[in-house]
C-alpha positions in Angstrom: 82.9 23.2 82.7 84.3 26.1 84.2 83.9 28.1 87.4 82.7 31.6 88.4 84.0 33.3 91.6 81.6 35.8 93.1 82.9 38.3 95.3 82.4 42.2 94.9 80.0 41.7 91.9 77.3 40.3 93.8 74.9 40.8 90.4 74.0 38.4 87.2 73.3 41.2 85.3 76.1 43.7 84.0 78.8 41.3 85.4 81.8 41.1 83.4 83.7 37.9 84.8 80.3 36.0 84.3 79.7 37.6 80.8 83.1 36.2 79.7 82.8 32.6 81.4 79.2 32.6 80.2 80.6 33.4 76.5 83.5 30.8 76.4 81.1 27.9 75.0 81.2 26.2 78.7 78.9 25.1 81.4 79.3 27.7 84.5 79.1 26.8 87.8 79.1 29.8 90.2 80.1 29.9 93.6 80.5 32.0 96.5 82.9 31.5 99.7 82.6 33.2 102.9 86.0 33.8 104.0 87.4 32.7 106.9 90.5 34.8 106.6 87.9 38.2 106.4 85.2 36.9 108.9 87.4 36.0 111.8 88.8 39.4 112.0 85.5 41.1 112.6 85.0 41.8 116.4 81.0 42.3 115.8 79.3 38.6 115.2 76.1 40.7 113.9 77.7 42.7 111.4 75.6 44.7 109.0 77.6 44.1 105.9 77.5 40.1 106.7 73.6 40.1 107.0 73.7 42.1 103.8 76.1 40.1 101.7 74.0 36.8 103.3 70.8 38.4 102.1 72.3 39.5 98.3 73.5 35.7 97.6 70.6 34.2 98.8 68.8 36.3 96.2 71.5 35.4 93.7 70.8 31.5 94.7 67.0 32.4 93.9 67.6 33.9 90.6 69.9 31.3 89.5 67.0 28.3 90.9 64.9 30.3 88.3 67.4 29.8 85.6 67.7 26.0 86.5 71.4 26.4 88.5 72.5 27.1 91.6 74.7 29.0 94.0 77.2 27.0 95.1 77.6 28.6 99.2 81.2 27.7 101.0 82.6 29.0 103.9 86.7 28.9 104.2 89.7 29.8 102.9 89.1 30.0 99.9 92.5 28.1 98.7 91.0 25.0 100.2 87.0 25.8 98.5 88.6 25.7 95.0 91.0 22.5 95.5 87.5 20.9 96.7 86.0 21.8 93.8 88.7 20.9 91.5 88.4 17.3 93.1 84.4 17.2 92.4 83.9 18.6 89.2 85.5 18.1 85.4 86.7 21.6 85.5 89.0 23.4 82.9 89.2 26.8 84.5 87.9 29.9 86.9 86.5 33.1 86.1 86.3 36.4 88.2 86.8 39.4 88.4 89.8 41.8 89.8 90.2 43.0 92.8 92.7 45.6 94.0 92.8 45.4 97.9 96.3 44.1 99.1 94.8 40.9 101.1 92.7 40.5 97.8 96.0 40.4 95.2 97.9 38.2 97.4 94.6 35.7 97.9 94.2 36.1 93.8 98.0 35.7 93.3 97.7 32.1 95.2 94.8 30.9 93.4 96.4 32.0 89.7 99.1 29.9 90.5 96.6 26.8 92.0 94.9 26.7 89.0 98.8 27.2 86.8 99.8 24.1 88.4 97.0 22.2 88.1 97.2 22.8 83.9 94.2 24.8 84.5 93.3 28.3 83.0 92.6 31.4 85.4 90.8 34.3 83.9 90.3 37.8 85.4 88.4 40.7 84.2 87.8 44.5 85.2 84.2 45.3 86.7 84.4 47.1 89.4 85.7 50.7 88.0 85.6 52.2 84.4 89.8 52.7 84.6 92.4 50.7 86.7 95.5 49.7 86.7 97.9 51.4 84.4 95.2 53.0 82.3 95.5 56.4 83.3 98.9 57.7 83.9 100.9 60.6 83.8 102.6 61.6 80.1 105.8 60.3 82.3 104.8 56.7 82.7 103.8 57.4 86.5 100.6 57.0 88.7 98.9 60.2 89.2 99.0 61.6 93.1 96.7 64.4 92.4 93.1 64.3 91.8 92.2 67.2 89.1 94.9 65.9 86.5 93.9 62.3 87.2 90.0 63.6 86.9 91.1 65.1 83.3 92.9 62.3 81.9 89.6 60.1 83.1 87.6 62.7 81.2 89.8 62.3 78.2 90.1 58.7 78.0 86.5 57.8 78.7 84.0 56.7 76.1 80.5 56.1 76.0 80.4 52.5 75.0 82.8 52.0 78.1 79.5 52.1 80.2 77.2 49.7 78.5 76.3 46.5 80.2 77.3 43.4 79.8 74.5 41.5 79.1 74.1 37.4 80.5 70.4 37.2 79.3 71.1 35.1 76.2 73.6 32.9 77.7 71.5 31.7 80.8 71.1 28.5 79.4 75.1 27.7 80.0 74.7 28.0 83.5 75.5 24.3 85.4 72.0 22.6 85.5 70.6 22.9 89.2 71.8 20.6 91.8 70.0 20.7 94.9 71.9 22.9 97.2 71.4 25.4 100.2 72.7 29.2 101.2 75.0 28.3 104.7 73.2 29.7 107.3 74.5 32.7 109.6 74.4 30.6 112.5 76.6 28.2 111.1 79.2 30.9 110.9 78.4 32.0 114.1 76.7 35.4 113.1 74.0 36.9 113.8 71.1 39.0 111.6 71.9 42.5 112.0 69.2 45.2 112.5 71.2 47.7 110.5 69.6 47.5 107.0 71.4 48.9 104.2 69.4 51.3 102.2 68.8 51.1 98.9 70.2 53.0 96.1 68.6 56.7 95.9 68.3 57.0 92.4 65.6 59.0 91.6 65.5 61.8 89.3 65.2 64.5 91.2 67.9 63.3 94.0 71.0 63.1 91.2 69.9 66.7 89.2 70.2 68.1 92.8 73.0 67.0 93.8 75.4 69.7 93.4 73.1 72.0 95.2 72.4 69.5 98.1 75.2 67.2 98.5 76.4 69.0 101.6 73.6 69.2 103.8 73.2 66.7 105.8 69.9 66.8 107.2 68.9 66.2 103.6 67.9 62.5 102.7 70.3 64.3 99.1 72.4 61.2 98.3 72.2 58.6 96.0 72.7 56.2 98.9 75.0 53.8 96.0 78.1 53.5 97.6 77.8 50.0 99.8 76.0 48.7 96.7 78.9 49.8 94.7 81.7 48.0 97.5 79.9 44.7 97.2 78.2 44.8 93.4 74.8 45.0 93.8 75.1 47.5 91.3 77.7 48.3 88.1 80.2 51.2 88.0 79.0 51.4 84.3 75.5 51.7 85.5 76.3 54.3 88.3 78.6 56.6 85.6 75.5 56.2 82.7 73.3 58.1 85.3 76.0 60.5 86.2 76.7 61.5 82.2 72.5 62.1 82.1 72.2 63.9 85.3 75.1 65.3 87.1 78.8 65.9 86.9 79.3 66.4 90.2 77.9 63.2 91.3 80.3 61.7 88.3 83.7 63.0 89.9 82.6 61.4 93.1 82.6 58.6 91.4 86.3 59.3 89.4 87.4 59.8 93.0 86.9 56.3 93.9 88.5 55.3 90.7 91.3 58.0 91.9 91.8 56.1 95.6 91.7 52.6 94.1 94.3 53.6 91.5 96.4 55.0 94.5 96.0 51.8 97.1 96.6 49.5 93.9 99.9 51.3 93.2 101.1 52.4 96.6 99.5 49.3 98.9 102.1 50.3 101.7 99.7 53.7 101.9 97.3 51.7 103.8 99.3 51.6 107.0 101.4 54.4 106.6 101.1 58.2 105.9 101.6 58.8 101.9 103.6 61.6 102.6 107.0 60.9 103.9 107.8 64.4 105.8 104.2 63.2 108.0 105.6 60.0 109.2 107.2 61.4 111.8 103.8 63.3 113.7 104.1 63.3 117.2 100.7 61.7 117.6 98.7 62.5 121.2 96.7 58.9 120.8 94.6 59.7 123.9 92.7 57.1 124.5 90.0 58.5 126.8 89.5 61.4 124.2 89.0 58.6 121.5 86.5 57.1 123.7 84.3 60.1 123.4 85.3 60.7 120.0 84.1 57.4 119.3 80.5 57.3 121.3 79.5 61.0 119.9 80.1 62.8 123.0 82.7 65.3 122.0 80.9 68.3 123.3 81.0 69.3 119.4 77.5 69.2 118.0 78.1 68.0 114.3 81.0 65.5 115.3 78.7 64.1 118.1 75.9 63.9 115.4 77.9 62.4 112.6 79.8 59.6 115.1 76.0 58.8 116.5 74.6 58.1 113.1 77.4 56.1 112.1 77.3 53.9 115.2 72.9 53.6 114.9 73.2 53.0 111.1 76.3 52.6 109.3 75.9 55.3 107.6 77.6 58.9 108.3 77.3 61.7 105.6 80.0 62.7 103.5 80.6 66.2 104.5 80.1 65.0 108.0 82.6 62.7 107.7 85.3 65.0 106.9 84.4 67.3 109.8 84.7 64.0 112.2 88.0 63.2 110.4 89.4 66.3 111.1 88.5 67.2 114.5 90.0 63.2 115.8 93.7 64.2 113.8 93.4 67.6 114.1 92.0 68.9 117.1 92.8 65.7 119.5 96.4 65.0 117.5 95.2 60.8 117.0 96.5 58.7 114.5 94.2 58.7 111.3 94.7 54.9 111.1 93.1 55.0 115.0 90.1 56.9 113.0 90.6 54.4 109.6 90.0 51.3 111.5 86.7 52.0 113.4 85.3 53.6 110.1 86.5 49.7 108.8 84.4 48.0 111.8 81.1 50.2 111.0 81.1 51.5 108.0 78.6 49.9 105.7 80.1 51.1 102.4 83.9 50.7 104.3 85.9 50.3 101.0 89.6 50.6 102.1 91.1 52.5 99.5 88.3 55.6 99.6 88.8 54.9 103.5 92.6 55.4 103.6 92.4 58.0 100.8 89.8 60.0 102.3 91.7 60.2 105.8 94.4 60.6 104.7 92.9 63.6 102.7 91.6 64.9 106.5 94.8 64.4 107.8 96.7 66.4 105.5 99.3 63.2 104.8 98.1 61.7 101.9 98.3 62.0 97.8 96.4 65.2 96.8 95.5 66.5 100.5 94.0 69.8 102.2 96.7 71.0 103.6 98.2 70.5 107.0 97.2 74.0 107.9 93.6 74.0 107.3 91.6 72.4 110.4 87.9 72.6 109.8 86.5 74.9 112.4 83.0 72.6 114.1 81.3 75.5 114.7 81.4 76.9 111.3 80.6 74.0 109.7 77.4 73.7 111.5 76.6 76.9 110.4 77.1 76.6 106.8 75.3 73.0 106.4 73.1 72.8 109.8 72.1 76.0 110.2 68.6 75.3 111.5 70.0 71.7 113.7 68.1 69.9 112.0 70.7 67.1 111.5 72.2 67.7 114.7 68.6 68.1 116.6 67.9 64.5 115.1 70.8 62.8 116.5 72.0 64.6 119.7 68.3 65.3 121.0 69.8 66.7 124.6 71.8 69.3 122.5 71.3 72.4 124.3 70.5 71.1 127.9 72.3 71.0 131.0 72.9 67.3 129.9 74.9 67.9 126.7 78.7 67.9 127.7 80.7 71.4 127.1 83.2 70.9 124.2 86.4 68.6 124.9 88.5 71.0 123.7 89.4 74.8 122.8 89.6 74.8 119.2 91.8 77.5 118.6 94.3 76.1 121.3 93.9 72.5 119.2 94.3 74.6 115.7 97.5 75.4 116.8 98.9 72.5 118.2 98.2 70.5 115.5 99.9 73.1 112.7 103.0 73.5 115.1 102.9 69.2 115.6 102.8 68.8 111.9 105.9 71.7 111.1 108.2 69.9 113.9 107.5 66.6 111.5 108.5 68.3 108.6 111.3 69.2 110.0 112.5 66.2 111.3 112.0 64.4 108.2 114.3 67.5 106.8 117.2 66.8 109.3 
């Protein structure tokens, strides 16, 4: 018998770890651990990612019932949850798939060499992305640290067959014949059910062949909503980039930059507390913390910041264009720390996904691998009038926008435009001296 480690791939279907365990000739039993090391760091006992992950292996538990298995539900350090199931089971060896967060390689690293020690065999797969790794580099051997080169290589190297599923249907019967088990309860982990739902995936027709066109207004319900599905496996990459190649390029190079930031984070980990860019480590950062209090609770006195940070904190959920003007006007205009910005997208954030986290603020903030420039600040009040025209988004989330009751802006933008540019030259030239 071996076993089968769930963890971003929350799916039976198009799974490649499973696929390969379920293929070796052996009885699978699959398991799940809640992990203590990741759950005792979140400050909100009702997260909306928790409830969510609850609610997708309790539906993995049911499908498996159906099959005449089980879900096999810990909660721990996952260390200790294998040796336990070393001790109670004839087992041979685990299965999973890779993961490419820094926690996540040193946690895998431990249990390689757990299952090494004990004789036993440890088998990892890719599923999560179509390239990783070492699979697209530069013609000199080196990761690439900009995005359109790295975007043509994917091109290049990609294949059709490289997005067909992996299909478990004929193997069901391998799975370890049920034994009487039950999901862990929230409660028992001391959470709580959240009210923030995650939506499902927006995959209709119409919504991807549009996307180029509506992908930056944010008032529009215009995205495919996939990307907390994606971060926790609901559904495949190869699923995801088979709709993109019928539908939409666009929608298929935001996808290639995901594959872009995880290929960054997996080869630069250190870029996930510092800025990329040496000549930026050196930014004389303002770090106010009364002006990231209001940044924080949407009262800026900018209308399309305010509106983005109050969707965020009422669903989890802030759109993409939004979120680079919020991005830019914490680092830019108020001169704080990206990582200050980083780590409350990480605490609500539904799709938070640490290397398109880190790579996308450090995109904002000018400091990262392939960046806008230090120079360019997105201007609020220009963005609003290129995607809000009408405040519609705004309207919907900052309903007093207008009144005597909405606060005047925070800050003179112009004034902040050129602090910031004259902050970030006197850390270039530091890192010069």
């Amino acid at each position: 018998m071996c076993l089968f480690w769930f963890r971003r791939d929350l799916r039976l279907h198009d799974n490649a770890g499973l696929y390969h365990a379920l293929k070796s000739g052996q009885k699978v039993l699959p398991f799940f651990v809640f992990d203590t090391d990741i759950l005792n760091k979140l400050e909100d006992r009702s997260d909306a990612r928790v409830t969510f992950i609850h609610n997708a292996i309790s539906n993995l538990h049911g499908e498996l019932q159906k099959l005449g298995s089980t879900l096999l539900v810990k909660y721990g350090k996952p260390s200790e949850v294998i040796k336990e199931l070393l001790q109670g089971y004839e087992v041979k060896g685990i299965y999973l798939n890779h993961d490419y967060e820094p926690y996540a390689r040193r946690r895998d690293a431990e249990i390689q060499q757990l299952m090494w020690d004990s004789g036993l065999t440890f088998n990892s797969f890719k599923d999560q992305v179509i390239f990783e790794k070492d699979e697209i580099m530069t013609k000199s051997g080196t990761p690439y640290k900009v995005y359109t080169p790295y975007k043509n290589a994917w091109l290049k190297a990609f294949e059709p067959e490289m997005a067909q599923p992996f299909s478990v249907e004929d193997e069901s019967s391998r799975f370890h014949p049920h034994e009487k088990t039950q999901v862990i309860k929230l409660e028992e982990m001391c959470f709580k059910p959240s009210a923030i739902k995650v939506p499902d995936p927006n995959l209709a027709n119409d919504t991807l062949k549009r996307y180029k066109d509506t992908r930056n207004l944010p008032a529009l319900d215009a995205t495919s909503k996939i990307s907390p599905h994606l971060r926790f496996g609901t559904l495949s990459v190869r699923q995801a980039v088979k709709l993109a190649l019928k539908h939409n390029d666009t929608w298929l190079q935001e996808l290639i930059w995901r594959e872009f930031f995880m290929q960054l984070l997996y080869h630069f980990p250190a870029s996930a507390e510092e800025s990329f860019a040496p000549k930026f480590r050196h930014i004389n950062w303002r770090n106010n913390e009364e002006e990231f209090l209001r940044w924080c609770e949407g009262k800026t006195g900018f209308p399309l910041v305010d509106a983005g940070m109050r969707e965020l904190n009422t669903t989890g959920f802030m759109h993409n264009r939004v979120r680079m003007v919020v991005a830019s006007f914490l680092v830019k205009d108020l001169l704080i720390d990206w990582r200050w910005g980083e780590a409350y997208f990480a605490q609500k954030l539904l799709d938070y996904e640490m290397a398109s986290n880190v790579g996308n603020w450090q995109w904002a903030a000018g400091t990262g691998a392939d960046a806008q420039p230090y120079f360019r600040v997105f201007n609020p009040d220009s963005q609003v009038k290129k995607f809000d025209k009408e405040y519609a988004y705004i309207k919907r989330w900052v309903p007093e926008y207008g009144t005597s009751s909405y606060p005047t802006p925070m800050v003179d933008h112009g004034m902040a435009r050129d602090r910031a540019i004259s902050t970030y030259k006197l850390s270039i030239a530091q890192t010069q001296e």
